[in-house]
N, CA, C and O of each residue as an XYZ file, in Angstrom:
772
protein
N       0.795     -1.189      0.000
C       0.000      0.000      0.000
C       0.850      1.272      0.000
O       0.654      2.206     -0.778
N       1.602      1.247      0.729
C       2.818      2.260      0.856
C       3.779      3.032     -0.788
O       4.293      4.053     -1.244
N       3.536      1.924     -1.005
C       4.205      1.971     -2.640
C       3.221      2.755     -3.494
O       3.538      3.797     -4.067
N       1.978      2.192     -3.553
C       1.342      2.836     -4.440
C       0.701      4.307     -4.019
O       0.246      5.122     -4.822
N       0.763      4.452     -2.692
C       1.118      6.338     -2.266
C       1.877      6.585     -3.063
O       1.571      6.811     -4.234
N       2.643      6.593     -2.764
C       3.911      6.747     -2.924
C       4.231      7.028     -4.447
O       4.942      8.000     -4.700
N       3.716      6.182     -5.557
C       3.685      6.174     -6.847
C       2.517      6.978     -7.059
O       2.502      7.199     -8.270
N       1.655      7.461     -6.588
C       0.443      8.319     -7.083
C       1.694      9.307     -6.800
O       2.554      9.546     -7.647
N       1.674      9.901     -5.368
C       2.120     11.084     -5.779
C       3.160     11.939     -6.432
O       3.271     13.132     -6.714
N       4.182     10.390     -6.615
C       5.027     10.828     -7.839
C       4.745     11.270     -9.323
O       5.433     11.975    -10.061
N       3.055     10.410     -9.638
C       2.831     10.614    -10.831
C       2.298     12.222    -10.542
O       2.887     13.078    -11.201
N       1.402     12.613     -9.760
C       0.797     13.769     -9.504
C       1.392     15.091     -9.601
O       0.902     16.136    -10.029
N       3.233     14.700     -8.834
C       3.822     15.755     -8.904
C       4.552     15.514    -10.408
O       4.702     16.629    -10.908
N       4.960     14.666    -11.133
C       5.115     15.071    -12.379
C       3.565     15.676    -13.456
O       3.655     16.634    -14.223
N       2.883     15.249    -13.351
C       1.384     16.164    -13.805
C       1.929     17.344    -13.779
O       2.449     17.846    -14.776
N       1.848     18.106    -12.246
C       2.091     19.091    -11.802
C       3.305     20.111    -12.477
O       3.191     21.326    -12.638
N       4.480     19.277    -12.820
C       5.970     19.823    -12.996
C       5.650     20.091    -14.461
O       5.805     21.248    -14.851
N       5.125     18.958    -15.523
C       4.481     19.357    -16.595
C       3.639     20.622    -16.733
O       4.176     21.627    -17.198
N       2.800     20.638    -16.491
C       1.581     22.004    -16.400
C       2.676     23.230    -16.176
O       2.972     24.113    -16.982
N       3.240     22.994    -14.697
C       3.888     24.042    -14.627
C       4.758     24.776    -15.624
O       4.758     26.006    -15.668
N       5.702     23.822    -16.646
C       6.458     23.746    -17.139
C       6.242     24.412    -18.687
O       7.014     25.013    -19.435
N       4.511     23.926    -18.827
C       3.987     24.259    -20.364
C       3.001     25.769    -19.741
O       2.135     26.254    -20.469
N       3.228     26.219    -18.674
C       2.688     27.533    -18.185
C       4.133     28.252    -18.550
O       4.006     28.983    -19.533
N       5.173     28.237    -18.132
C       6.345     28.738    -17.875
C       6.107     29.340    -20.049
O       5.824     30.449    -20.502
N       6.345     28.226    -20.669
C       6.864     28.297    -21.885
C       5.746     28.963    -22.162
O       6.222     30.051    -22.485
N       4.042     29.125    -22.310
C       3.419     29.714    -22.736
C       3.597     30.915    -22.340
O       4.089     31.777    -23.068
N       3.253     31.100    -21.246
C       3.768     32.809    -20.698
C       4.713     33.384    -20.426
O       4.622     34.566    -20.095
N       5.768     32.824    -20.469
C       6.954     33.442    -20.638
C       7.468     34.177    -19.349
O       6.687     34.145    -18.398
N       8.804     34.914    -19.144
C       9.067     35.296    -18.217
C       9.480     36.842    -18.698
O      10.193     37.282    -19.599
N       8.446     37.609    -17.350
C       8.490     38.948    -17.767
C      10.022     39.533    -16.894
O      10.506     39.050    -15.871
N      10.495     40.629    -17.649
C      11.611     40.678    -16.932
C      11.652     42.025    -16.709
O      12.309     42.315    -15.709
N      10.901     43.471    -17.637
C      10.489     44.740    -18.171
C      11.523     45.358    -18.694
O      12.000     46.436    -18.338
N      11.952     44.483    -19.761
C      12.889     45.443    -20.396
C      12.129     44.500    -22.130
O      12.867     44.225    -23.076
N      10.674     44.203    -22.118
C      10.153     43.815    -23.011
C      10.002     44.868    -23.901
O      10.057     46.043    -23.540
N       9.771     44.433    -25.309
C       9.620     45.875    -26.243
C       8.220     46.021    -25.990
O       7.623     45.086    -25.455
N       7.397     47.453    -26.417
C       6.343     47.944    -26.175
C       5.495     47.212    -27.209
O       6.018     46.972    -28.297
N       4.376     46.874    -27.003
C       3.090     46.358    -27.822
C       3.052     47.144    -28.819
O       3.283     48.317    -28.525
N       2.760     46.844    -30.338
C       2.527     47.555    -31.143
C       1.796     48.806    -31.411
O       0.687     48.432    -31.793
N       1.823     49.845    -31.414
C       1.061     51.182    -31.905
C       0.239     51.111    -32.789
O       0.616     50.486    -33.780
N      -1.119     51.665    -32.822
C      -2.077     51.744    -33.869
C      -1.083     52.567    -35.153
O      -0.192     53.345    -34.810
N      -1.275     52.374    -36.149
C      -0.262     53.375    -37.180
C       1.268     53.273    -37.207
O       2.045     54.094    -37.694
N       1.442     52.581    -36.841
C       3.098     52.000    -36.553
C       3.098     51.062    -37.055
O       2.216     50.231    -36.839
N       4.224     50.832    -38.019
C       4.665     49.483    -38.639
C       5.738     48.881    -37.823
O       6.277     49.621    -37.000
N       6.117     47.712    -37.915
C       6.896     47.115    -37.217
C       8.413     47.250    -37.539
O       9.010     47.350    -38.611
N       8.837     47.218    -36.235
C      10.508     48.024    -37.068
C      10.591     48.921    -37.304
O      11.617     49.230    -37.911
N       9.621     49.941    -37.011
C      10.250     51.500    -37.695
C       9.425     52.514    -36.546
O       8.308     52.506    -36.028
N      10.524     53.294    -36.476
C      10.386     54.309    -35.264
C       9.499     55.454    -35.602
O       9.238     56.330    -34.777
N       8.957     55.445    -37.024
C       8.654     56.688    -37.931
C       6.908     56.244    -37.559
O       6.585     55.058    -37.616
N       5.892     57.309    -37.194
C       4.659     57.155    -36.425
C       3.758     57.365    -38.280
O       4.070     58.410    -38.850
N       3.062     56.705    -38.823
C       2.459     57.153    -39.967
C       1.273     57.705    -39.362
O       0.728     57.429    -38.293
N       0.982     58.538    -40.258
C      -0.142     59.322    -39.759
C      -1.685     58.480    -39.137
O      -2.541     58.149    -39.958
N      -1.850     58.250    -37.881
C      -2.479     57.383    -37.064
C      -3.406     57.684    -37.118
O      -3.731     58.867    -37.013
N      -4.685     56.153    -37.416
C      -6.017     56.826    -36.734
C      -6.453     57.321    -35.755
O      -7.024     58.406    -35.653
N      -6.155     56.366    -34.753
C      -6.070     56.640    -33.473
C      -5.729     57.973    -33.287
O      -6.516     58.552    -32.540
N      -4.631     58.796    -33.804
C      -4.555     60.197    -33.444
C      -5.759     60.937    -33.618
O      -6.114     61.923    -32.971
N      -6.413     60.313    -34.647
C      -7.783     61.689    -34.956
C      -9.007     61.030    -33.843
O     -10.172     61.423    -33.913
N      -8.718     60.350    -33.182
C      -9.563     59.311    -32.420
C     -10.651     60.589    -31.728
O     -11.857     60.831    -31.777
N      -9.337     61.253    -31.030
C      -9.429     62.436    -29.714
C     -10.269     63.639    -30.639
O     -11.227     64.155    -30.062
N     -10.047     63.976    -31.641
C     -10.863     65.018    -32.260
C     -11.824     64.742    -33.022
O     -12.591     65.661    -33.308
N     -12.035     63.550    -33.511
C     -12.740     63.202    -34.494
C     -13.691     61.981    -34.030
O     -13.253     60.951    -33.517
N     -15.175     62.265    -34.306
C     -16.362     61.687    -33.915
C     -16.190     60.336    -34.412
O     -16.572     59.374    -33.746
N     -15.486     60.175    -35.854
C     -15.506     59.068    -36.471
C     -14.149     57.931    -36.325
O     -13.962     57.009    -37.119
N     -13.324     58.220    -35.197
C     -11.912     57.811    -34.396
C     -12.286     56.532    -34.333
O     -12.482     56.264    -35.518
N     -12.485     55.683    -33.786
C     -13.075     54.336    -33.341
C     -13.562     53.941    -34.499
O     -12.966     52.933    -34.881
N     -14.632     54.397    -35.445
C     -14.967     53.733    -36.724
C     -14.099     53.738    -37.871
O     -14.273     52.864    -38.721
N     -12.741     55.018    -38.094
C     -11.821     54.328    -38.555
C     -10.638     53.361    -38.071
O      -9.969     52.882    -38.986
N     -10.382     53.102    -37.120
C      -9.814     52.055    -36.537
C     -10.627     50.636    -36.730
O      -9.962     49.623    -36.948
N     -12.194     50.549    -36.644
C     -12.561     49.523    -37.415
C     -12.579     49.300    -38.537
O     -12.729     48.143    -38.928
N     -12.409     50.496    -39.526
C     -12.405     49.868    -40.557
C     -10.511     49.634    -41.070
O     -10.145     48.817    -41.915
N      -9.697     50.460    -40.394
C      -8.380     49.899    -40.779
C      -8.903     48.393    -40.328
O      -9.362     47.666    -41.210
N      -8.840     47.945    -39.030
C      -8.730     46.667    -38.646
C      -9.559     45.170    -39.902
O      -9.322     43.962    -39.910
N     -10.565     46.042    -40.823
C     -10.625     44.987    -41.337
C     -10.382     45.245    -42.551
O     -11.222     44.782    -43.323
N      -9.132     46.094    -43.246
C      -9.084     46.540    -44.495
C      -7.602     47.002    -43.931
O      -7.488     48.139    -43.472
N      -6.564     46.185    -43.968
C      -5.212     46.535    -44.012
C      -4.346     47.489    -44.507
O      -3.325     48.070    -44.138
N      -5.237     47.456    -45.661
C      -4.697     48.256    -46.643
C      -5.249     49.789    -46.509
O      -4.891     50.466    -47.473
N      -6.072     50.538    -45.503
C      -6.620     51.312    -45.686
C      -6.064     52.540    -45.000
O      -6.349     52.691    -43.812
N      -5.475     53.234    -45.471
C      -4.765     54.789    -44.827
C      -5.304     55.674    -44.889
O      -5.411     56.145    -46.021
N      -5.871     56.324    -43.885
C      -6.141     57.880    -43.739
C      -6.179     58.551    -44.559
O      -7.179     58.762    -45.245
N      -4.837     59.177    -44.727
C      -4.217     59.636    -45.635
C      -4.855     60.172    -47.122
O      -5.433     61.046    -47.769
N      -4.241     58.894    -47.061
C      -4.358     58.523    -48.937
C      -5.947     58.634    -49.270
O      -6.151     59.118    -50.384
N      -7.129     58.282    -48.527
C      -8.205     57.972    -48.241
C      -8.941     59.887    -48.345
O      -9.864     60.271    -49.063
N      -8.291     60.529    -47.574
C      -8.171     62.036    -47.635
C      -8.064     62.732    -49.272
O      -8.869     63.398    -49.922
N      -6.844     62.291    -49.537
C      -6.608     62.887    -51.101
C      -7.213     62.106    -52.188
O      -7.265     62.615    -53.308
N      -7.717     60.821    -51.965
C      -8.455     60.250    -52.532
C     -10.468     60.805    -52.983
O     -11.279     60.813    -53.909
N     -10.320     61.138    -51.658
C     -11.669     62.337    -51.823
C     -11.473     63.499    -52.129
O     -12.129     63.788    -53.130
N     -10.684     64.588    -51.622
C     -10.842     65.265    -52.406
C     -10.393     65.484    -53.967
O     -10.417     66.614    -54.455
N      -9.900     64.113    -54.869
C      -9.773     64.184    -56.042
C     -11.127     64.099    -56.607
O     -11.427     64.731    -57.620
N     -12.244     63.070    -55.767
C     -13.576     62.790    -55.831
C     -14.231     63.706    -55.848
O     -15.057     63.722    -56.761
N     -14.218     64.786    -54.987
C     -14.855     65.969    -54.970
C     -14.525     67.128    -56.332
O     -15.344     67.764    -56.995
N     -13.081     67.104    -56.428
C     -12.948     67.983    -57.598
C     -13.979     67.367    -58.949
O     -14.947     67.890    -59.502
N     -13.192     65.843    -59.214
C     -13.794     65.565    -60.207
C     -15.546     65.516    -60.441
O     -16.131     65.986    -61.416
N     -16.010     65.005    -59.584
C     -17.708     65.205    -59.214
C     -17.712     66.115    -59.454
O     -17.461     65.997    -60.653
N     -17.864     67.762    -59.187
C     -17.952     68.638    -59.066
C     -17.978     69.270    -60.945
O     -18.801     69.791    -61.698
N     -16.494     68.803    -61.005
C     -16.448     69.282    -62.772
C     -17.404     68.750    -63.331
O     -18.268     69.347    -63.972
N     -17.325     67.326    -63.097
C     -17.968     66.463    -64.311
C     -19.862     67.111    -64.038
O     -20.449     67.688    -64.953
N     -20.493     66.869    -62.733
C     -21.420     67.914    -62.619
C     -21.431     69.513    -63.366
O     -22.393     69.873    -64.045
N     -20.590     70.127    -63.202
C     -20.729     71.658    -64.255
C     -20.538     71.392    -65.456
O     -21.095     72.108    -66.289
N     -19.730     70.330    -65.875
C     -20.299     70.085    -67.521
C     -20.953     69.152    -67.542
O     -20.630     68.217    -68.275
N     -21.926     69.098    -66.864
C     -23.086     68.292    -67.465
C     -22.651     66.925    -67.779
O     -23.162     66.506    -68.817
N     -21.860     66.108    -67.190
C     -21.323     64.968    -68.279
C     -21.956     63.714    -67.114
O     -21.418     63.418    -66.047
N     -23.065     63.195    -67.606
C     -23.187     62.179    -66.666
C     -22.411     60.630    -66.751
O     -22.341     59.763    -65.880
N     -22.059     60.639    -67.647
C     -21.058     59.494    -67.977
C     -20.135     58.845    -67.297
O     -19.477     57.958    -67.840
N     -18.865     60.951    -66.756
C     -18.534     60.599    -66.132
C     -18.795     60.104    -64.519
O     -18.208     59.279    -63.819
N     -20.305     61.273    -64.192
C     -20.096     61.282    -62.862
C     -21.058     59.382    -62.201
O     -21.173     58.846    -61.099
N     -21.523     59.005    -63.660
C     -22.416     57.198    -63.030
C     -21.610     56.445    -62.275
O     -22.156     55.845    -61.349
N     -20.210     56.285    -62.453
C     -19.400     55.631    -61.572
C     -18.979     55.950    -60.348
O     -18.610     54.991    -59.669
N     -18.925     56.931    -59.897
C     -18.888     57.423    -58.889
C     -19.613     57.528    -57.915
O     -19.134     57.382    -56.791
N     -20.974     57.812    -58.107
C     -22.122     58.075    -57.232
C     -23.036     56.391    -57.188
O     -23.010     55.418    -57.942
N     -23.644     56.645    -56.145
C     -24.576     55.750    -55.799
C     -25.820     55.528    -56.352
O     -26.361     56.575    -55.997
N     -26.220     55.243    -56.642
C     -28.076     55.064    -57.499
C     -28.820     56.529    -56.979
O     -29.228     57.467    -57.665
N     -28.825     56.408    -56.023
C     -29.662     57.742    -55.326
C     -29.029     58.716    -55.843
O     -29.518     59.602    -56.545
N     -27.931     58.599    -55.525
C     -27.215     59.840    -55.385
C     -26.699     60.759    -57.029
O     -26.408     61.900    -57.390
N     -26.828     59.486    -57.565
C     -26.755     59.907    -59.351
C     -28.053     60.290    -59.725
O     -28.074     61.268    -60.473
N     -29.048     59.852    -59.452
C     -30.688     60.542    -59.634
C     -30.351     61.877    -59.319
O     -30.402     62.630    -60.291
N     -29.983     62.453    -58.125
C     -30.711     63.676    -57.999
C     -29.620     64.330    -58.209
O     -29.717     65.408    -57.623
N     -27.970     64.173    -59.097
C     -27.572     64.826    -59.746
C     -28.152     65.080    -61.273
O     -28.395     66.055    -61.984
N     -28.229     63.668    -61.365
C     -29.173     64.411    -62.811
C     -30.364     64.567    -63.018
O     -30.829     64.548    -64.157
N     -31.244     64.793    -61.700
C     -32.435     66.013    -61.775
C     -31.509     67.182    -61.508
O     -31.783     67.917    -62.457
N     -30.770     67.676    -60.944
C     -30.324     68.835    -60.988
C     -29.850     69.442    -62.333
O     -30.372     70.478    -62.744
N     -28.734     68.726    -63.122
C     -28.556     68.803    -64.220
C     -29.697     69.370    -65.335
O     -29.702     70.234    -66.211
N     -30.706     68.338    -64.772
C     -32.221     68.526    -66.155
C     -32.590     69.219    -66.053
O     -33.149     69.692    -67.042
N     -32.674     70.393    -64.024
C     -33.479     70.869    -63.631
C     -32.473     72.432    -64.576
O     -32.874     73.394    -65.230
N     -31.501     72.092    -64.285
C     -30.854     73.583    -64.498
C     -30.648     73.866    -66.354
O     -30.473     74.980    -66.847
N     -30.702     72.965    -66.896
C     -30.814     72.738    -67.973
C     -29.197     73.364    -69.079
O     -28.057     72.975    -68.823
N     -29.582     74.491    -70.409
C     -28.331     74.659    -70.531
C     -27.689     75.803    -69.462
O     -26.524     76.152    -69.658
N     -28.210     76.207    -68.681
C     -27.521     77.435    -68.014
C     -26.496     76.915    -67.027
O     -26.659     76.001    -66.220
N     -25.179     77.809    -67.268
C     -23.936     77.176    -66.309
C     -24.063     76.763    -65.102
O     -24.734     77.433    -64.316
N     -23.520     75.719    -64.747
C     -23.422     75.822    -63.216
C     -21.926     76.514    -62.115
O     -20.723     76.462    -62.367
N     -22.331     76.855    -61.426
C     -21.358     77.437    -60.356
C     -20.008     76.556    -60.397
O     -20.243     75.385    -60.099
N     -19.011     76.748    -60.613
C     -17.726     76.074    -60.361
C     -16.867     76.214    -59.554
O     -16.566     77.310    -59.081
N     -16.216     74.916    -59.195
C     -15.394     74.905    -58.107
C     -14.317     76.095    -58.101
O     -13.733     76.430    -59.131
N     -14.162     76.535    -57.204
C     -12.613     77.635    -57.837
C     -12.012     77.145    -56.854
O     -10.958     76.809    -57.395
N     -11.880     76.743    -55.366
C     -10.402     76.112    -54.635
C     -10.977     75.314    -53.418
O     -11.896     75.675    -52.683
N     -10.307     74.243    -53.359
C     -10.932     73.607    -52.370
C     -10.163     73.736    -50.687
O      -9.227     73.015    -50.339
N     -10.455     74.228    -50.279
C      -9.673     74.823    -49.085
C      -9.282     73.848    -48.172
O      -8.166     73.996    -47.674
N     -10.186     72.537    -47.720
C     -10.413     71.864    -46.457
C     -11.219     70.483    -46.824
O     -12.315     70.473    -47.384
N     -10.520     69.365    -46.429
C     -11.179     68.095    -46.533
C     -11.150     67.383    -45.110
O     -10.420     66.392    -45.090
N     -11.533     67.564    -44.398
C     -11.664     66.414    -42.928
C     -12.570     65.335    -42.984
O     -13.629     65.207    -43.599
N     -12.129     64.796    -42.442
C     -13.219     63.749    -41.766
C     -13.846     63.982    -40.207
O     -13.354     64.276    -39.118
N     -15.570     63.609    -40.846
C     -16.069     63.733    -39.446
C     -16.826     62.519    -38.934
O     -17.229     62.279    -37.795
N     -16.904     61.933    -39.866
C     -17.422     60.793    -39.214
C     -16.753     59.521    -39.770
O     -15.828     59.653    -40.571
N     -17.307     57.884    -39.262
C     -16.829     56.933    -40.057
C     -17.602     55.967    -39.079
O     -17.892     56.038    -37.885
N     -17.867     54.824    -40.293
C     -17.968     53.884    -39.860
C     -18.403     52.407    -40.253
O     -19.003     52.291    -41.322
N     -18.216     51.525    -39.670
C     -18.154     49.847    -40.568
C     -19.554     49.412    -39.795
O     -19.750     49.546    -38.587
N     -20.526     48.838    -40.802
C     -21.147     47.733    -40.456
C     -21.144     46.763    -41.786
O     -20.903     46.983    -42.973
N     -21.535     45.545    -41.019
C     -21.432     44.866    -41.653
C     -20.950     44.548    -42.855
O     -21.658     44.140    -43.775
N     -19.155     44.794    -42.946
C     -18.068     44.686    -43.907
C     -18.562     46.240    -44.894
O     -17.850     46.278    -45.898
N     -18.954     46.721    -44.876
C     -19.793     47.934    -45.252
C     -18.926     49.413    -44.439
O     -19.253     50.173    -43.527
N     -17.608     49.284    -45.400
C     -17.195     50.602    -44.368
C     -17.929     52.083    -45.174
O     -18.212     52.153    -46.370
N     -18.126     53.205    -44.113
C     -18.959     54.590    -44.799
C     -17.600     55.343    -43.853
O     -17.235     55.031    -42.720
N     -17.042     56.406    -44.752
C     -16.565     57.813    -44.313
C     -17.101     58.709    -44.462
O     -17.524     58.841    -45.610
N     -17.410     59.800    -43.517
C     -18.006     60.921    -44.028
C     -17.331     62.059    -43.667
O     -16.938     62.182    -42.507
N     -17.055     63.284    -44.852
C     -16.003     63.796    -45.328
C     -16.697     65.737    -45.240
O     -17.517     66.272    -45.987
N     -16.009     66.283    -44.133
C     -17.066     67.762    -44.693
C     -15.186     68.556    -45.413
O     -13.987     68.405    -45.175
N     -15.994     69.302    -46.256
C     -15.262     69.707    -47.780
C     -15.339     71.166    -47.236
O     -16.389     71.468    -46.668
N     -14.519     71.958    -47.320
C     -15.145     73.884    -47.553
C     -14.274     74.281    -48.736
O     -13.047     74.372    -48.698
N     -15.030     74.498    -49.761
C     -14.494     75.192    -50.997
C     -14.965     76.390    -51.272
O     -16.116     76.722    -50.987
N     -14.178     77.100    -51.813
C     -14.477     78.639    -52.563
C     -15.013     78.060    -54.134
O     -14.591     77.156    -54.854
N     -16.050     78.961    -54.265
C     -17.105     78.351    -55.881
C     -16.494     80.016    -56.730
O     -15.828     80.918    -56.221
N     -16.925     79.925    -57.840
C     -16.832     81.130    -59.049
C     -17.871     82.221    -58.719
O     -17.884     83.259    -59.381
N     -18.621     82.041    -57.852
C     -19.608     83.104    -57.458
C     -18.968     83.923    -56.397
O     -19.597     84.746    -55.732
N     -18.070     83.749    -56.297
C     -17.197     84.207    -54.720
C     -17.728     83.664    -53.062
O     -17.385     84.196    -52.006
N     -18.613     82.512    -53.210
C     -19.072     81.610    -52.037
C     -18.454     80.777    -51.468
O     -18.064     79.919    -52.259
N     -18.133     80.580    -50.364
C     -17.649     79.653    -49.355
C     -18.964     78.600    -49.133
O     -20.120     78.894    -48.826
N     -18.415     77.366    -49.379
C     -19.996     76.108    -48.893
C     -18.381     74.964    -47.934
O     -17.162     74.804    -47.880
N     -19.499     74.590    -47.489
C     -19.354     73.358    -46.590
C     -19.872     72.321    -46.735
O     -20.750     72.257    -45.874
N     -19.863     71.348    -47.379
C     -20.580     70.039    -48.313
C     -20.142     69.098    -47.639
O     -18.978     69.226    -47.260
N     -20.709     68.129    -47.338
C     -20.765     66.974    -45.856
C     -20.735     65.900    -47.516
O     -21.369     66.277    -48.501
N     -20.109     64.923    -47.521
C     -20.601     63.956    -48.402
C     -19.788     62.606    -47.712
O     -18.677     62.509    -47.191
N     -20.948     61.557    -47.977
C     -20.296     59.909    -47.031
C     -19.780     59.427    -48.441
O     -20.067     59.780    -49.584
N     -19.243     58.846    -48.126
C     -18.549     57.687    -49.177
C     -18.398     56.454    -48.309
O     -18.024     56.418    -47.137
N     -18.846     55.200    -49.292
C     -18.809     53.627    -48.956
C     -18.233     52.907    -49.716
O     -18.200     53.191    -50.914
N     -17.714     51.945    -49.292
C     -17.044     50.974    -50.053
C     -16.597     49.393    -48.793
O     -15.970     49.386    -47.734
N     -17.368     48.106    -49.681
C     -17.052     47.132    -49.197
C     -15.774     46.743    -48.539
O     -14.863     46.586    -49.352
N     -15.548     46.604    -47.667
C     -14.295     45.753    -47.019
C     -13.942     44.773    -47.879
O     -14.732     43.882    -48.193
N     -12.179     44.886    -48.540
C     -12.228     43.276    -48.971
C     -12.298     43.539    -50.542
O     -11.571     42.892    -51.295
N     -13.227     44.547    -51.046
C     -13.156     44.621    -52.270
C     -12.098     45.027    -53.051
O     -11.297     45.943    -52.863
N     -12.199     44.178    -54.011
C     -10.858     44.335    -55.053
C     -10.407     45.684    -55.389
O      -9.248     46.089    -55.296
N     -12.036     46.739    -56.026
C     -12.009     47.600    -56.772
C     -11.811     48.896    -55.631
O     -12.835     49.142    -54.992
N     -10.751     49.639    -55.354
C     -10.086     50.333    -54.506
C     -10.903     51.901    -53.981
O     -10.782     52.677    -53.033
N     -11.872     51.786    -55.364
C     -12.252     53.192    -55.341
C     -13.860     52.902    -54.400
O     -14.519     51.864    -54.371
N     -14.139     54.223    -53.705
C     -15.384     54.649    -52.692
C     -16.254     55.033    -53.741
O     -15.936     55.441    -54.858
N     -17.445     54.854    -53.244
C     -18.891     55.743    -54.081
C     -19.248     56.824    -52.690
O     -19.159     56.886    -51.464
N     -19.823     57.780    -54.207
C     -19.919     58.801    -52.752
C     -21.347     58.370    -52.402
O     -22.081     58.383    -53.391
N     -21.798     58.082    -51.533
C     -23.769     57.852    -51.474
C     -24.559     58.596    -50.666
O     -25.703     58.177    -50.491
N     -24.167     59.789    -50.028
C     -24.765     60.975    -49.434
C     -24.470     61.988    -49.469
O     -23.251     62.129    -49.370
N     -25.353     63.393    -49.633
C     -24.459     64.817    -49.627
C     -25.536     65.168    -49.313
O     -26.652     64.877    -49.745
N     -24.883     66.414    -47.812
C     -25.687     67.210    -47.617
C     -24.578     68.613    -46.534
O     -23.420     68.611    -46.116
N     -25.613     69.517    -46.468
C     -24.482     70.559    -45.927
C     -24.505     70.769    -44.775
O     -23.985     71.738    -44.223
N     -25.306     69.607    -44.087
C     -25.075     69.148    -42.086
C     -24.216     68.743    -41.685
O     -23.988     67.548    -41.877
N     -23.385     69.484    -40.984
C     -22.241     68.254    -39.904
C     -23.051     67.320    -39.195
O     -23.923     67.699    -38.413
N     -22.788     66.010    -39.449
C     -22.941     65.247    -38.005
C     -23.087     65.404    -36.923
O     -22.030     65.642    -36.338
N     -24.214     65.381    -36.130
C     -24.549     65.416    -34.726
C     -22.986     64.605    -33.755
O     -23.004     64.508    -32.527
């Protein structure tokens, strides 16, 4: 009887020395001279901060919804995402004052191409107002549902009439999708609550 004590708790404390052993190797031993957890906007290896979502987190309503949508679109930068609209805006804008719906069908959303070209029909041949400089592109809002990321972008441009406007417009585009470019699918001249 003595023996087989004896042999349990040898087996028990090897159990034990195991577990312990595959705890040790899983978690590792902290010592604090570990490197820091990765930075939102930080690539690995490089000390250089790219322009972070997370930075606009603190000023910007839509902080958290672009961080979801980087997180499921790798490829997706601020940035670039920024000058990417306002090339959208210039070009919309032209292709709207000349009348060219051709160009502007790809761009816009079903809705949102209707009631450019009721405007178009409405205004008929008489010019429309043109962009003369686009001063300001921010973002004020953003956000992902369901693989469905939306940015929304307020614009302040100077027009040929000598007017200052403020034009709120969302742009969407699938997570994941091949085709790189946003549709714009809302405009209006409300900031976001």
């Amino acid at each position: 009887m003595p023996d087989t004590q004896l042999l349990a708790i040898f087996v028990l404390a090897m159990i034990a020395g195991v577990i312990l052993f595959r705890l040790y190797t899983v978690l590792g031993r902290r010592t604090g001279h570990e490197p820091p957890p990765p930075q939102p906007g930080r690539l690995p290896g490089s000390d250089a901060l790219a322009p972070p979502p997370a930075a606009e987190t603190a000023k910007d309503p839509g902080g958290h919804g672009l961080i979801d949508i980087q997180l499921a679109d790798r490829s997706f930068d601020t940035q670039q995402f920024l000058q990417g609209a306002r090339t959208a805006y210039t070009l919309i804008l032209g292709a709207f004052h000349a009348g060219d719906r051709q160009a502007l069908r790809p761009l816009l959303s079903d809705e949102v191409f209707a009631a450019f070209d009721s405007a178009i029909i409405a205004r008929g041949s008489a010019s429309a107002v043109s962009l003369a400089d686009l001063k300001d592109a921010r973002i004020v809002g953003a956000s992902l549902n369901a693989g469905l990321a939306e940015i929304t972008v307020a614009f302040t441009a100077g027009f040929s009439d000598g007017k200052d406007v403020t034009d709120v417009w969302t742009f969407a585009r699938r997570t994941g999708d091949k085709n790189p470019n946003w549709t714009l699918t809302a405009t209006s001249g409300e900031l976001p609550e």
